[in-house]
TORTITOR-670073 format. One record per residue (C-alpha): residue in one letter; y negated, z negated, x negated. Coordinates in nm, 4 decimals, decimal comma. Each point is the difference from the previous one (the first is absolute). Example, Ala and Ser with C-alpha at 12.3 -4.5 7.8 and 13.67 -1.06 7.14 Angstrom:
! TORTITOR-670073
 rest        y        z        x
    a   0,4500  -0,7800  -1,2300
    s  -0,3440   0,0660  -0,1370
//
This chain:
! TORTITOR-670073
 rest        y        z        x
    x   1,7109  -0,0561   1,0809
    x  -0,3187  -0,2131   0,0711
    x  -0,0995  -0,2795  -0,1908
    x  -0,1260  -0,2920   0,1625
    x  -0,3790  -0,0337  -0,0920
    x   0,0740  -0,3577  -0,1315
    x   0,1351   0,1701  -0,3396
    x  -0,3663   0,1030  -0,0235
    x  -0,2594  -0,2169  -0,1867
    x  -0,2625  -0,1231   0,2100
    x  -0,2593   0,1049  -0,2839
    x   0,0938   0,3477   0,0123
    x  -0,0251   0,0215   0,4054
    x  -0,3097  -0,1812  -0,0079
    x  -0,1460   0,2639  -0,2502
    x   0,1610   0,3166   0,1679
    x  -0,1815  -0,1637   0,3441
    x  -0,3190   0,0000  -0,1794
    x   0,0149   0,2845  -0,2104
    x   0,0611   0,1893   0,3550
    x  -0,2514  -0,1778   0,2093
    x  -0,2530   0,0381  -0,3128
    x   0,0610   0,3961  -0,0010
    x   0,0263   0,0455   0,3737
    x  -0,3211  -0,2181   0,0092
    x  -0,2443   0,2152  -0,2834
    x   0,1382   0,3736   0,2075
    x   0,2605   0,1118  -0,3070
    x   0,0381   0,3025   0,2509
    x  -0,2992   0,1523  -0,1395
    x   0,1737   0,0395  -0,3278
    x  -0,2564  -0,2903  -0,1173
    x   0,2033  -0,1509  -0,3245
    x  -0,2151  -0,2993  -0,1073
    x   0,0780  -0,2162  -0,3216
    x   0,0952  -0,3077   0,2438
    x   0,2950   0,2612   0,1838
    x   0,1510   0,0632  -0,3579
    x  -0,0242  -0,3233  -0,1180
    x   0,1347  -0,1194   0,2841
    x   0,2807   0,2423  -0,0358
    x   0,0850  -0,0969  -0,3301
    x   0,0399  -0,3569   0,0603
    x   0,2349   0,1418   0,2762
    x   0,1843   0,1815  -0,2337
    x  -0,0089  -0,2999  -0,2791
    x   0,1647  -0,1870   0,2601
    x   0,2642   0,2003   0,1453
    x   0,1337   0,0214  -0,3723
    x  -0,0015  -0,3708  -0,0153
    x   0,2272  -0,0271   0,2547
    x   0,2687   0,2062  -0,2244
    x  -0,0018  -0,2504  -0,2962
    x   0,2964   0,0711  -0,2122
    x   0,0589  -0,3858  -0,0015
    x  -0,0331   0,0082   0,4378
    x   0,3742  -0,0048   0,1321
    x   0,0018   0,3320   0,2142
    x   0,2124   0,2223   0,1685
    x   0,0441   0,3423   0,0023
    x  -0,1223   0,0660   0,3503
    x  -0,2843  -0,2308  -0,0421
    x  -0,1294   0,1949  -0,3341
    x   0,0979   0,3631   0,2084
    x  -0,2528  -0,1604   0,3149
    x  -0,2886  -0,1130  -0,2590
    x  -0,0093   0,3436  -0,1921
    x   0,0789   0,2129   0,3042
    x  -0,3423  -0,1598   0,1866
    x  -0,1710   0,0092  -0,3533
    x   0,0437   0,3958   0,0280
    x  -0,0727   0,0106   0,3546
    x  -0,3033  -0,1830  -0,0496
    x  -0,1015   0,2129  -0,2306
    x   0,0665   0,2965   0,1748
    x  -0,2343  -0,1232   0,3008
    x  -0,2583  -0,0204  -0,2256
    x   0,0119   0,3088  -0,1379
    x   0,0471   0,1744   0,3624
    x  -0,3132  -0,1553   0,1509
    x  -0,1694   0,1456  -0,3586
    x  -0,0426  -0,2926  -0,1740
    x   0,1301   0,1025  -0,3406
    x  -0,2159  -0,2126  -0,1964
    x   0,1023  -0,3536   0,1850
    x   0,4216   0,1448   0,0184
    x  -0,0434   0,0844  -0,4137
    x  -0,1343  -0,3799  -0,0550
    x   0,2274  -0,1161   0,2125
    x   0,2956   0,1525  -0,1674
    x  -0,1191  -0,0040  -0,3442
    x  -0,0047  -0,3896   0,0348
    x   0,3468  -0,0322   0,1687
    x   0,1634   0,2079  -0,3006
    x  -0,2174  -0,1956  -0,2536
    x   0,1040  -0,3630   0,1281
    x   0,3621   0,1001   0,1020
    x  -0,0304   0,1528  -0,4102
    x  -0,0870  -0,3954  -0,1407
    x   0,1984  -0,2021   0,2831
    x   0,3237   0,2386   0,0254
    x   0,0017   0,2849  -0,2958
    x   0,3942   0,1056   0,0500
    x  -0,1564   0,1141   0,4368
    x  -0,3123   0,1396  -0,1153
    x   0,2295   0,2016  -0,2903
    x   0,2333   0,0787   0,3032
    x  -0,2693   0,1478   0,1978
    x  -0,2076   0,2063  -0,2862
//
């Protein structure tokens, strides 16, 4: 099932847009991992987490779509060899999702 993208914060798209734009922008396909890129990628992270705030009224399938495109995020990283940004990037998530929703993050460890 596909959510509509209005269950999405705006800050979050607005920081995936420029996180992208920012990376496709500096050439990350030279494998070029610059402080900006991860700390751009941990305030991605940091945010995504927010969005699963123990005291935020969600569903099941709208917890399943945020961690499945957490992973799959991720997992582009890593395959176009940016292990450095994908490690900040999920390294934050589990760290916020830790403070904001410990009973998930103990679920997922």
């Amino acid at each position: 099932m596909i959510l509509p993208y209005h269950h999405i914060s705006a800050k979050t798209l607005l920081i995936a847009g420029i996180l992208s734009l920012y990376m496709a922008s500096i050439g990350c396909s030279d494998n070029r991992e610059t402080k900006e890129n991860i700390d751009g990628a941990s305030r991605m992270g940091h945010e995504r987490a927010l969005e699963l705030k123990a005291t935020t009224t969600l569903d099941t399938l709208r917890i399943e779509s945020i961690l499945i495109d957490v992973r799959e995020r991720e997992h582009r990283l890593r395959a176009k060899g940016h292990d450095r940004i994908a490690d900040a990037y999920i390294k934050a998530f589990l760290s916020t999702l830790d403070s904001v929703n410990p009973s998930l993050a103990a679920e997922l460890r």
